[in-house]
Each structure stands twice: as C-alpha cells, then as structure tokens.
KELO-566942 format. One record per atom (N, C-alpha, C): chain; x, y, z; residue in one letter. Coordinates in steps of 0.05 Angstrom, whole numbers. Layout:
cadena; px; py; pz; residuo
A; X; Y; Z; a
...
//
This chain:
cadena; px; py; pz; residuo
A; -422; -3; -8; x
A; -399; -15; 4; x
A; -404; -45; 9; x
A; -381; -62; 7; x
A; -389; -95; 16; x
A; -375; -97; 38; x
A; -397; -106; 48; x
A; -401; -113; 72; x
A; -378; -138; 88; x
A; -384; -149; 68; x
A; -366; -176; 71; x
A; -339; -168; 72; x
A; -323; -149; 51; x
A; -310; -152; 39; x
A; -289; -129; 79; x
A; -302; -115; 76; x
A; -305; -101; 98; x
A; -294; -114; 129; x
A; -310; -132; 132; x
A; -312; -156; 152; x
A; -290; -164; 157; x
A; -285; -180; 126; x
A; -262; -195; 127; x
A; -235; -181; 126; x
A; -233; -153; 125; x
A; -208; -134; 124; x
A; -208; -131; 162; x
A; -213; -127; 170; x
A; -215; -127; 201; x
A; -213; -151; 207; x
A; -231; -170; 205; x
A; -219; -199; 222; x
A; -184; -202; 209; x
A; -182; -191; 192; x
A; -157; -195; 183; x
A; -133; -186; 207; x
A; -143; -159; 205; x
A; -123; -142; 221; x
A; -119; -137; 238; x
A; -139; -149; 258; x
A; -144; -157; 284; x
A; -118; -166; 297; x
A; -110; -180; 282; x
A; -88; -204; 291; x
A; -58; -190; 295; x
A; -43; -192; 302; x
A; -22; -186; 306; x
A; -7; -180; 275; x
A; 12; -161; 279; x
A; 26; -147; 255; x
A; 33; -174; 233; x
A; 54; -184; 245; x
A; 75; -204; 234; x
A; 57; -231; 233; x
A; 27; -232; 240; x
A; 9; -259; 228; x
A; -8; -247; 209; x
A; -11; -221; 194; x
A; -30; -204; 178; x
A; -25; -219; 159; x
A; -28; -239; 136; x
A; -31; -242; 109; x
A; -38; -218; 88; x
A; -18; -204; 75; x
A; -10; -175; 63; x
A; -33; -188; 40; x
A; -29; -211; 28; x
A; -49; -212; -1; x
A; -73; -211; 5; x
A; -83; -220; 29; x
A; -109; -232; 42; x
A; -118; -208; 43; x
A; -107; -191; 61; x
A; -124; -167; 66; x
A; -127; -146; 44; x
A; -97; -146; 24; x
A; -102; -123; -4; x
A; -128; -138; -21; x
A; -126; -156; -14; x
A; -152; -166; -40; x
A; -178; -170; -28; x
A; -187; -160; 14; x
A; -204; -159; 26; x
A; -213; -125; 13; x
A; -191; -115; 8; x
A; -198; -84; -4; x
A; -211; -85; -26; x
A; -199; -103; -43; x
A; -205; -95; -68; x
A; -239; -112; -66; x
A; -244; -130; -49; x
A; -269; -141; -42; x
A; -297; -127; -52; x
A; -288; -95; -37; x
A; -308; -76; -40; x
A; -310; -71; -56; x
A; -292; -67; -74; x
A; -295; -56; -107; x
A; -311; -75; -122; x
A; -305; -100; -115; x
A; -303; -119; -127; x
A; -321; -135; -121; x
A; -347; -143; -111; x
A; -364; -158; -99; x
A; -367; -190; -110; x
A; -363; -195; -129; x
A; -355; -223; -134; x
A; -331; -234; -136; x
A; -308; -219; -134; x
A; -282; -222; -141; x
A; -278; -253; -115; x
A; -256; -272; -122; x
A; -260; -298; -104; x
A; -229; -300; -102; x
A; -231; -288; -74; x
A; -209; -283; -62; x
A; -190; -307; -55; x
A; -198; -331; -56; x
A; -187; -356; -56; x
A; -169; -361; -78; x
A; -189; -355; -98; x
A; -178; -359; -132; x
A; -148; -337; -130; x
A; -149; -317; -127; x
A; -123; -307; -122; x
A; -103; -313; -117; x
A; -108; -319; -87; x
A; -88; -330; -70; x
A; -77; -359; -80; x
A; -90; -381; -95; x
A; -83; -395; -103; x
A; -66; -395; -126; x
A; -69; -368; -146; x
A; -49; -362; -165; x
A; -25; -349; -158; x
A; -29; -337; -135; x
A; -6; -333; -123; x
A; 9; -355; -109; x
A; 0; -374; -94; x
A; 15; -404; -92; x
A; 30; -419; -126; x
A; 13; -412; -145; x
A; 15; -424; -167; x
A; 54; -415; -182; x
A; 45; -389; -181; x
A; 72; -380; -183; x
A; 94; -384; -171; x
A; 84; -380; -149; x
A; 114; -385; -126; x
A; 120; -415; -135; x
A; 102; -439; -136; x
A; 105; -464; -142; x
A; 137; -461; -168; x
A; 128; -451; -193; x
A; 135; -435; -217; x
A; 166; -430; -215; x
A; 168; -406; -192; x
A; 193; -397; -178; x
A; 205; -418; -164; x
A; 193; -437; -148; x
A; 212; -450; -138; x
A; 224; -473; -153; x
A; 212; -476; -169; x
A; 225; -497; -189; x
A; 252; -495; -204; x
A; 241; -459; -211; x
A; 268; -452; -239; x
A; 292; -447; -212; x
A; 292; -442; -178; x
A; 319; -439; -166; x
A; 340; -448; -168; x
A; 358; -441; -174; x
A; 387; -454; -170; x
A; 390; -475; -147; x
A; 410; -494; -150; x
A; 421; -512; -120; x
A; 431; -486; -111; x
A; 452; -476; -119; x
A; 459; -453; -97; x
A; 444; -422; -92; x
A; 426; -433; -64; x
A; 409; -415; -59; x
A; 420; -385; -52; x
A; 437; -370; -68; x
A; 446; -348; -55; x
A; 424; -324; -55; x
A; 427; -306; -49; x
A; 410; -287; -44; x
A; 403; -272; -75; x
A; 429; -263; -84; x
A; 420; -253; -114; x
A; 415; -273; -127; x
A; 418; -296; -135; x
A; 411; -308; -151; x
A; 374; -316; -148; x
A; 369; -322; -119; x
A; 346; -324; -115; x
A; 336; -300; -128; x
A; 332; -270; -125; x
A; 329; -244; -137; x
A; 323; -246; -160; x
A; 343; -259; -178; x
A; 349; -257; -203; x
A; 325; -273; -221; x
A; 331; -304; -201; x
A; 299; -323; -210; x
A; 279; -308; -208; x
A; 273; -298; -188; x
A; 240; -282; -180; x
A; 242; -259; -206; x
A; 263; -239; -214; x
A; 261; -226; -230; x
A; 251; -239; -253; x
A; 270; -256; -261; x
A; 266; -265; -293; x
A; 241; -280; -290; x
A; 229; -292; -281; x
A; 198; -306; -279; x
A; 184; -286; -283; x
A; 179; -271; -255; x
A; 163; -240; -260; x
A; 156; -224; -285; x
A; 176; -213; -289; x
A; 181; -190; -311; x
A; 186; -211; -340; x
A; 206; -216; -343; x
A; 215; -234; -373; x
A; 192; -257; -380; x
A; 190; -276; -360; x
A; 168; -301; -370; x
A; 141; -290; -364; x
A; 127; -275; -349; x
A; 108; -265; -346; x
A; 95; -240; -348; x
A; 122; -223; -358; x
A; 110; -190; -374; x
A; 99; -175; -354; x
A; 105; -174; -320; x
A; 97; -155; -299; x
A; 117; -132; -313; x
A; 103; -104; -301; x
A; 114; -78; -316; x
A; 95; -61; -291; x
A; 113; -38; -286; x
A; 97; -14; -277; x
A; 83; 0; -296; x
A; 62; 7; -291; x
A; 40; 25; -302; x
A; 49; 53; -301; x
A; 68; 61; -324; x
A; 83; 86; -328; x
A; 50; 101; -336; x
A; 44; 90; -362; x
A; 24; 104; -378; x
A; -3; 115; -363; x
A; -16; 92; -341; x
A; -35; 102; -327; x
A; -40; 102; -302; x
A; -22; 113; -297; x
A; -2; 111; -264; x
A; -18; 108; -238; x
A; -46; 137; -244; x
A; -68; 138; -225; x
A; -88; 123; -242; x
A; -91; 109; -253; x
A; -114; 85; -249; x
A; -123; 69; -226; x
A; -147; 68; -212; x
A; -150; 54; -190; x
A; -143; 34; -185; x
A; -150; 24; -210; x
A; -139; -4; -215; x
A; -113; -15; -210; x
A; -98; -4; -211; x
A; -74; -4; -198; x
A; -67; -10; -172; x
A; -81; -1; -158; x
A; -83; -11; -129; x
A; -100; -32; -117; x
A; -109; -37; -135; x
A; -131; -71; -131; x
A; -113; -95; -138; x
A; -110; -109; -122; x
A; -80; -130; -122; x
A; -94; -153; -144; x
A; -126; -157; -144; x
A; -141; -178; -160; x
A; -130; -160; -193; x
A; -130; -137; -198; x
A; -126; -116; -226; x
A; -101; -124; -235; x
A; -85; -131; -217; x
A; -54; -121; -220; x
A; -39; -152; -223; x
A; -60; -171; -214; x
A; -51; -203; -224; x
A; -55; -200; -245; x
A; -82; -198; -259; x
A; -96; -201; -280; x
A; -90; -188; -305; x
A; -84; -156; -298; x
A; -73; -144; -309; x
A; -39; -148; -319; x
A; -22; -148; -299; x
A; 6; -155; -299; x
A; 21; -130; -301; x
A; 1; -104; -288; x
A; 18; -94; -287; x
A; 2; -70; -259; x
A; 18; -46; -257; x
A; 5; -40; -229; x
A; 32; -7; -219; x
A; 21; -12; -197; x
A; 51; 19; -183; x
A; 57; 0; -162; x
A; 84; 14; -151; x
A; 105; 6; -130; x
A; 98; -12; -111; x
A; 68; -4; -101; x
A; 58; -23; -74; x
A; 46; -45; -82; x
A; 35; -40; -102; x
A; 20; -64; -119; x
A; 38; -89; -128; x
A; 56; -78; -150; x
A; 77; -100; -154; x
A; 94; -118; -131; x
A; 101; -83; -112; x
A; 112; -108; -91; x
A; 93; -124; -72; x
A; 71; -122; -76; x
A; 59; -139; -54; x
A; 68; -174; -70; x
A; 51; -169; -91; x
A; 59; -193; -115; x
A; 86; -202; -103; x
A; 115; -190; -113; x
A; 134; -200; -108; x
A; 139; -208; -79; x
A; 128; -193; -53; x
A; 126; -205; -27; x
A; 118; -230; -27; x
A; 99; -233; -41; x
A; 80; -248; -33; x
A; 86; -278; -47; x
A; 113; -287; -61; x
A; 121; -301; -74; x
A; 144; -312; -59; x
A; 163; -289; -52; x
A; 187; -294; -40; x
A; 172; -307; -14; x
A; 166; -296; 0; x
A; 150; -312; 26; x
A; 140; -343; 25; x
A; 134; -340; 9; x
A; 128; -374; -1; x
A; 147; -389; -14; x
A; 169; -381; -17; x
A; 191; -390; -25; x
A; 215; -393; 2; x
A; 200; -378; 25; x
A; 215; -379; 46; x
A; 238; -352; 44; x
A; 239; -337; 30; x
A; 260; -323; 26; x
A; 247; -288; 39; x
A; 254; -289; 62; x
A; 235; -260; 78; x
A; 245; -242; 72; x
A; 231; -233; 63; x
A; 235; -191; 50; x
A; 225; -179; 70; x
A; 226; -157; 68; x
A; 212; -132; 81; x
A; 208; -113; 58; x
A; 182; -91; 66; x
A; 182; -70; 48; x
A; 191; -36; 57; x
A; 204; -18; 41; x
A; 217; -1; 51; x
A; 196; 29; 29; x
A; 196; 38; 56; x
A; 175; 68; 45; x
A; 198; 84; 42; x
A; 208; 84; 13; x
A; 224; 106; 7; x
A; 204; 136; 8; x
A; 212; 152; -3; x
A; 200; 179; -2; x
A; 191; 184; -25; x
A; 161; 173; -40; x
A; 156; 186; -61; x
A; 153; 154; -78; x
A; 169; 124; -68; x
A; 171; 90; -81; x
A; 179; 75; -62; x
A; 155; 53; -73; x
A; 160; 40; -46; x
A; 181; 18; -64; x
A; 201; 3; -50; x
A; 216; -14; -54; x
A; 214; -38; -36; x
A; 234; -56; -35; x
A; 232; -82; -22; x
A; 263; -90; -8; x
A; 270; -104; 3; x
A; 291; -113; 9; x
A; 290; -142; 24; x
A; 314; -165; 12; x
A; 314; -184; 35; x
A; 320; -181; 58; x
A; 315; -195; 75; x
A; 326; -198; 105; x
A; 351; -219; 100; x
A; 372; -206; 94; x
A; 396; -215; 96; x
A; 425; -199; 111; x
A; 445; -224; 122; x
A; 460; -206; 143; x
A; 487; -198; 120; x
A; 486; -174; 126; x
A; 521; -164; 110; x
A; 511; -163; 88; x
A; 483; -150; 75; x
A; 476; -156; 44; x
A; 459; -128; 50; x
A; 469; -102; 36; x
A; 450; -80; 35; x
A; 445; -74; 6; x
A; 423; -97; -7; x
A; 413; -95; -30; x
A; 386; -91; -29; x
A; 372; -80; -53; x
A; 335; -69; -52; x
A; 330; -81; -74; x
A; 315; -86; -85; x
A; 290; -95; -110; x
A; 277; -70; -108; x
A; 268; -61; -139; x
A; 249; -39; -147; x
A; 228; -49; -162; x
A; 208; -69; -150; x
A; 187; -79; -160; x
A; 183; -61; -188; x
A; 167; -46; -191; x
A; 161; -22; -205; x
A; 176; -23; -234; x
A; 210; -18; -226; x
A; 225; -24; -253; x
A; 234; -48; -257; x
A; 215; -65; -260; x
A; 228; -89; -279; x
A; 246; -110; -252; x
A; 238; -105; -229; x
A; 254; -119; -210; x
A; 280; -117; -206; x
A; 290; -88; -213; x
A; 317; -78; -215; x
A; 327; -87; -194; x
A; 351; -98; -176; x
A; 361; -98; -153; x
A; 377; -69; -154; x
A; 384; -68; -129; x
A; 390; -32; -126; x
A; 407; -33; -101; x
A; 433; -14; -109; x
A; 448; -19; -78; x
A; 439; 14; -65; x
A; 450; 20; -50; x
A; 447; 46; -29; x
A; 455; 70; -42; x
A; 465; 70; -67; x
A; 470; 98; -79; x
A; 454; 94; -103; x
A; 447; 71; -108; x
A; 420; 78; -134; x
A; 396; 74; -117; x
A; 387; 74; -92; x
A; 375; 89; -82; x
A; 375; 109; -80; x
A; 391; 132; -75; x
A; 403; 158; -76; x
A; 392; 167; -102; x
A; 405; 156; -120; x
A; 403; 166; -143; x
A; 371; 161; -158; x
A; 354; 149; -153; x
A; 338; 143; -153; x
A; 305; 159; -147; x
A; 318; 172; -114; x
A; 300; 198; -109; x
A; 314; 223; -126; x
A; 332; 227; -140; x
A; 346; 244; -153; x
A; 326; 247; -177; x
A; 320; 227; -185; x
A; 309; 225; -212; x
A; 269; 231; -204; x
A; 261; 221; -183; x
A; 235; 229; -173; x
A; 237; 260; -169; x
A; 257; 271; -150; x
A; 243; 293; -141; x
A; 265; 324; -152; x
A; 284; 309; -181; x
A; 297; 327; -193; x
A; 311; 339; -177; x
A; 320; 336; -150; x
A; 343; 338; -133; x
A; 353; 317; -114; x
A; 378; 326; -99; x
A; 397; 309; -86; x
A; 376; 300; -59; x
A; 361; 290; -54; x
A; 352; 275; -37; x
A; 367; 267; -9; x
A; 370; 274; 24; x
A; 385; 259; 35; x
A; 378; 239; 43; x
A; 386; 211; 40; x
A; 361; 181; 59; x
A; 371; 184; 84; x
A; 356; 186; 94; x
A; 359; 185; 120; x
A; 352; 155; 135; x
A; 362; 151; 156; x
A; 348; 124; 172; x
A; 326; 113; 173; x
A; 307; 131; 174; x
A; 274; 122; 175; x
A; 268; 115; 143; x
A; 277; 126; 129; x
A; 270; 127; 95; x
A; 279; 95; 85; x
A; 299; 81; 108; x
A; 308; 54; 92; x
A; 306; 24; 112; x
A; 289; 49; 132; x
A; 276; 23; 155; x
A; 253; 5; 137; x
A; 257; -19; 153; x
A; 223; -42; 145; x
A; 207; -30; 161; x
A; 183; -31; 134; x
A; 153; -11; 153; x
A; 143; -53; 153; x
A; 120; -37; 164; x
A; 102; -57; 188; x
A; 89; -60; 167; x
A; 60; -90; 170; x
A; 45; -94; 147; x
A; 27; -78; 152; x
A; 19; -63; 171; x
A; -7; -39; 172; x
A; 7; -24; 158; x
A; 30; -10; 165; x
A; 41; 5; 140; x
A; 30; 5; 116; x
A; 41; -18; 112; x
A; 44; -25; 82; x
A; 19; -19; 63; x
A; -7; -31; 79; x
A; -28; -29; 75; x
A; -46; -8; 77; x
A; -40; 10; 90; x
A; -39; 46; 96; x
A; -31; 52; 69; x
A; -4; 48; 60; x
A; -3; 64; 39; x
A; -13; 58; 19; x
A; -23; 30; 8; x
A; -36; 24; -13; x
A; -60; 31; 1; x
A; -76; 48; 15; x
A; -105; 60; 26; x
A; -103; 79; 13; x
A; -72; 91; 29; x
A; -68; 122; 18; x
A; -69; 132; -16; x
A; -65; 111; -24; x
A; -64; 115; -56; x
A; -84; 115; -75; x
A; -109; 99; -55; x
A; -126; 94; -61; x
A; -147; 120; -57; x
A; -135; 136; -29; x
A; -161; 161; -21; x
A; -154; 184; -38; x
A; -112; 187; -53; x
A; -111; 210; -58; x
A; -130; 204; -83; x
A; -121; 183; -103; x
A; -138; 182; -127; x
A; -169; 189; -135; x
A; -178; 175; -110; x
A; -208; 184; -111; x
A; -213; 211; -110; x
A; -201; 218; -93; x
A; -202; 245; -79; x
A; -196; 263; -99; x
A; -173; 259; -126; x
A; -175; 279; -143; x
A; -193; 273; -163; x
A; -204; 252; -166; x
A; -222; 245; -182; x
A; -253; 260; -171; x
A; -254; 261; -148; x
A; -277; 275; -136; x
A; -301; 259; -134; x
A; -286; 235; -122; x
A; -309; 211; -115; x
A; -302; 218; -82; x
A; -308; 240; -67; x
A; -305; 232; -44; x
A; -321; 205; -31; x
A; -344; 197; -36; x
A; -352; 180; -28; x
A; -326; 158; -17; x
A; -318; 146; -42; x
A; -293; 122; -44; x
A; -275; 127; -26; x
A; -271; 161; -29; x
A; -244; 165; -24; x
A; -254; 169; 10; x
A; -268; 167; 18; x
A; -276; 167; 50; x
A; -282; 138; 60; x
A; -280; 119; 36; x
A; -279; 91; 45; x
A; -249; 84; 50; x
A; -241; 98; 41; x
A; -207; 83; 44; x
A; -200; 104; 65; x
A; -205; 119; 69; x
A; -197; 130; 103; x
A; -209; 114; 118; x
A; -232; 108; 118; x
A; -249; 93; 141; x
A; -224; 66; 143; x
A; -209; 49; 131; x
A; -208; 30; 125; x
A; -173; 41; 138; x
A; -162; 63; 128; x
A; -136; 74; 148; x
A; -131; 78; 182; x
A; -167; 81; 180; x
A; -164; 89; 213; x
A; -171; 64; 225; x
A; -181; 45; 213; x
A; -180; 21; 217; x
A; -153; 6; 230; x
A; -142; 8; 220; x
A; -105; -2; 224; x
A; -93; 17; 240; x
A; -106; 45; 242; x
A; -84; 65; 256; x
A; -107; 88; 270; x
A; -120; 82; 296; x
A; -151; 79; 291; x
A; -145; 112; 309; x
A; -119; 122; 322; x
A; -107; 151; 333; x
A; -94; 168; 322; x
A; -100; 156; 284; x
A; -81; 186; 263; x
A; -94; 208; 259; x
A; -79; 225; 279; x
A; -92; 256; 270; x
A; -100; 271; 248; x
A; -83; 263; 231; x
A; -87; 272; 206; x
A; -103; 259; 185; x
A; -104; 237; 197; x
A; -131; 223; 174; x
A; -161; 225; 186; x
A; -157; 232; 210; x
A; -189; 242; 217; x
A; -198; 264; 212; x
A; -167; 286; 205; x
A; -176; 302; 193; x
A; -184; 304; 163; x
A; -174; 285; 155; x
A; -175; 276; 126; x
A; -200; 266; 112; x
A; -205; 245; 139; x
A; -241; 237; 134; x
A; -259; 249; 132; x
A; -256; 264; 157; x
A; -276; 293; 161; x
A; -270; 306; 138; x
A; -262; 313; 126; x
A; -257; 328; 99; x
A; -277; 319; 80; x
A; -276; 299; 78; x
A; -282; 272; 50; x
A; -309; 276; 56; x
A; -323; 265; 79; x
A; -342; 270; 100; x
A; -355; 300; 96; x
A; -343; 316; 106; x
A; -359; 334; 89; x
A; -368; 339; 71; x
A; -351; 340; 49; x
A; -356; 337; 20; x
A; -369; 323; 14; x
A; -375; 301; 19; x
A; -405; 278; 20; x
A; -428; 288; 26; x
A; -423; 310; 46; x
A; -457; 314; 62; x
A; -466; 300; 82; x
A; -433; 284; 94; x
A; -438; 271; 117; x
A; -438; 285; 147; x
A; -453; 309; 142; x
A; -439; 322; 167; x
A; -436; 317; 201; x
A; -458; 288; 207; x
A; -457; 282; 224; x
A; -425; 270; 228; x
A; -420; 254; 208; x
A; -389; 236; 211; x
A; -371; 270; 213; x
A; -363; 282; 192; x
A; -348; 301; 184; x
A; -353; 314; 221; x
A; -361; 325; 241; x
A; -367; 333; 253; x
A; -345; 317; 274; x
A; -354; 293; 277; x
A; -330; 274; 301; x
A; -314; 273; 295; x
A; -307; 264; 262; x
A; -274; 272; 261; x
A; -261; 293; 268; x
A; -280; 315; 251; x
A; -263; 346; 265; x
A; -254; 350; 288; x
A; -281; 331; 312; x
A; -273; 336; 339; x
A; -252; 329; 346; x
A; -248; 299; 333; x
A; -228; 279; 346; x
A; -202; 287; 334; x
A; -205; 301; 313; x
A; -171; 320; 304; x
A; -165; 338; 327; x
A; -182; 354; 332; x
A; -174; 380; 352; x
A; -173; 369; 376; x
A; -178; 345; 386; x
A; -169; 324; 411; x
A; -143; 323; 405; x
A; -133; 302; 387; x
A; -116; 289; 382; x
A; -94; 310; 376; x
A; -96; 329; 365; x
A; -72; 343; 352; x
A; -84; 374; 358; x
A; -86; 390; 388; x
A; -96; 417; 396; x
A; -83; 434; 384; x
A; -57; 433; 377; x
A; -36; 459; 376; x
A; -31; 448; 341; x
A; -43; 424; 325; x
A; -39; 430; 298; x
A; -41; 462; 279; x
A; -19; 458; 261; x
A; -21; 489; 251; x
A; -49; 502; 233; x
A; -63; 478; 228; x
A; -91; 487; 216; x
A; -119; 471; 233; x
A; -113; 475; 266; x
A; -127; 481; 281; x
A; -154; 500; 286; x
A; -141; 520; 277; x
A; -162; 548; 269; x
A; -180; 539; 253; x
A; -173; 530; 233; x
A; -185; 526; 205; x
A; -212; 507; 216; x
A; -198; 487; 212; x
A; -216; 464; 223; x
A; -237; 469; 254; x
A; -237; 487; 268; x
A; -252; 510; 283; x
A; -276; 521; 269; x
A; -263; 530; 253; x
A; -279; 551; 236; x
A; -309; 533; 223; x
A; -286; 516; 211; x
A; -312; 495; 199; x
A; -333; 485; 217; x
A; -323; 475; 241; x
A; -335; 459; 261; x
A; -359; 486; 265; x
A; -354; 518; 271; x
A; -363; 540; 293; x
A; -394; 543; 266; x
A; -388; 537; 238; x
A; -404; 542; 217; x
A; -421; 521; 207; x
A; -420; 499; 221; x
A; -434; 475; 215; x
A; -460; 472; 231; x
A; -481; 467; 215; x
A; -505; 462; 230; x
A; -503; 440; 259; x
A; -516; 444; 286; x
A; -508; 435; 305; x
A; -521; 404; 303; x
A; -547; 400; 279; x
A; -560; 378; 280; x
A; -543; 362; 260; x
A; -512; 374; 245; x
A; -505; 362; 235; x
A; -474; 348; 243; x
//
C-alpha cells in the first residue's frame, strides 16, 4: 500500500464536504495503485481542458448550450466513451486510467466532466441513480441530467425513467432519494465501492479490503462495510482486523438479519485471532 498516497486521501477528507477537491482525492486513490503517478500533472490537464471548454462557449451562456460545448469537446473533439467492452476493468475507476485512457464507467467519466464544468464555474451535482450514476446542473426551473457514460447525452425525467427500464429490464419507480445530489463522500464511496466489488470478484481480497479501509474512512459508522471488511479481512488471514469489524457490526447493527451468521464466525474464530 502507499503510504503517501493514503495520507494524502485523508488530509483530503478531513475538510469539510463542499471544500473536498473530487479530482484530488480520486487520483489520491488511484496514488496507491499507482506509486509514481504525479498527481499535479493531472490536475493540470484537467485545468488544461476546461481552459479548451471555455474558449469554444457561446456569448450566450445558457445552460444547454453550455452542456452541449462540454459535450462536443468531451466526446466529439476528444473521443471520451464508456467502457461498454471492459466494463469491470480496474482501470476504470482510476481517474489518472480514464484521462489517459479516454474512456472509463459512470463515476469515472463524470468526475472528468465535474471536474471541468466547475472550472468553468458552471456547478453540477452528481445523482446516484440506481444501478448509473448521472450528473445534473444546479439550475432553477431546469430538470435536465447529463449521462457522462453515453456520450454526454442530456436527459430529461422520463429518459431517466426510461433509462433504468433498459438497466434493470423493468419499469423502475424514481423515487426522491434516487434524483437527490449525493455529497462528495458519496461520490467517492461509490467509486470505492466499485473498486472493492471488482476486486472482490476477482479474488484479490487483499485490494478489495483496501478500498473498504478507505470507505470507512469517509463513513467511519457503516454497518455494513465493517461487515464487509471483516469479510475481505478474513479471507486475507487477517483475523485480528476481521475480528473488530465483526464486533463493531454486531455493535452497530444488533438486530441485523445476518447477525447470527456473523456470531457464528466470530464463536469459531481462534481467540488469539
């Protein structure tokens, strides 16, 4: 693990929600992967672009048309694309992969496109649909979305609809919470999350118990990811760690429905472990 890379994801997040720098800290992740990767150099191609974008804007700064610039730069002059073909590649979730590359999944792309519009002054938020993450400006009387992912589609409230239709091969209801702005720990949670399931089916628990470590970091009382760690943690052979999480699940969440379970493990575990 780097150390550094580590470091600097916490001094990051330390700070209050709405002062977190979203690129700073995805590319403090990718740090660890990445031990020479120069996180400066990034961030400066990401200034580079936005520079790029603000040039080609229209005088009339309207909201879609702004959209439309960031689209056609993105996708048309620069060939960003979702990663249909290798969807779970890790790489994908390393924001340094996904410049370089130009291409990436939902959380990846939109960090990119956040991370442009912001510097353009134009404030988005990001929205945890159920299954894609999307984007939206902060605009009043305007209920439009961006689908990083496809090509920077703009999207009104029924091709959202229609949209989980096509993910989960039925009528989907959105509900309120599904089209709220998540927080930048959020945001950053779920590109973790993407990061532990992959490992995790790959059967690197090792990795995939770094990117929990790095969830409970941001959300340091989720019941379910300590039970999650402890999982990973076991499967490592960590059984001293695997051991406190379990505890700190059956603290945190007594009456969970796989309470028992997680019992069982704990009642069968060596006590020195």
């Amino acid at each position: 693990m780097n150390l550094i890379g580590r470091q600097l994801f916490v001094q990051e997040i330390r700070q209050l929600d709405e002062a977190i720098n979203l690129e700073r800290a995805s590319l403090y992740i990718a740090l660890e992967e990445y031990p020479d990767l120069d996180v400066d150099a990034y961030v400066n191609t990401l200034d580079v672009m936005a520079a790029a974008v603000k040039d080609r804007l229209p005088s009339e700064l309207y909201p879609l048309k702004i959209l439309k610039t960031i689209q056609q730069y993105l996708y048309e002059d620069l060939g960003y694309s979702g990663n249909r073909a290798e969807y779970y590649d890790p790489r994908n979730s390393f924001l340094n992969e996904v410049i370089d590359r130009r291409t990436g999944i939902p959380i990846t792309l939109s960090l990119v496109y956040l991370a442009i519009a912001r510097r353009i002054d134009f404030p988005m938020v990001g929205i945890n649909l159920p299954g894609h993450f999307i984007i939206r400006p902060i605009a009043e009387d305007m209920e439009i979305f961006v689908d990083p992912f496809n090509g920077g589609e703009i999207l009104f409230l029924q091709d959202c609809e229609d949209l989980l239709v096509k993910l989960f091969d039925r009528r989907v209801a959105l509900q309120p919470e599904h089209m709220a702005a998540v927080s930048n720990r959020q945001i950053l949670a779920r590109l973790l999350t993407n990061l532990k399931v992959i490992y995790a089916n790959q059967r690197n628990f090792l990795k995939a118990a770094q990117a929990s470590e790095r969830i409970l970091l941001l959300f340091p009382n989720a019941p379910l990811e300590h039970r999650d760690r402890g999982v990973l943690y076991y499967r490592s052979d960590r059984l001293a760690e695997a051991r406190h999480d379990f505890e700190r699940y059956l603290e945190l969440a007594p009456l969970a429905e796989d309470a028992q379970v997680i019992q069982g493990i704990l009642d069968e575990m060596p006590e020195s472990g």
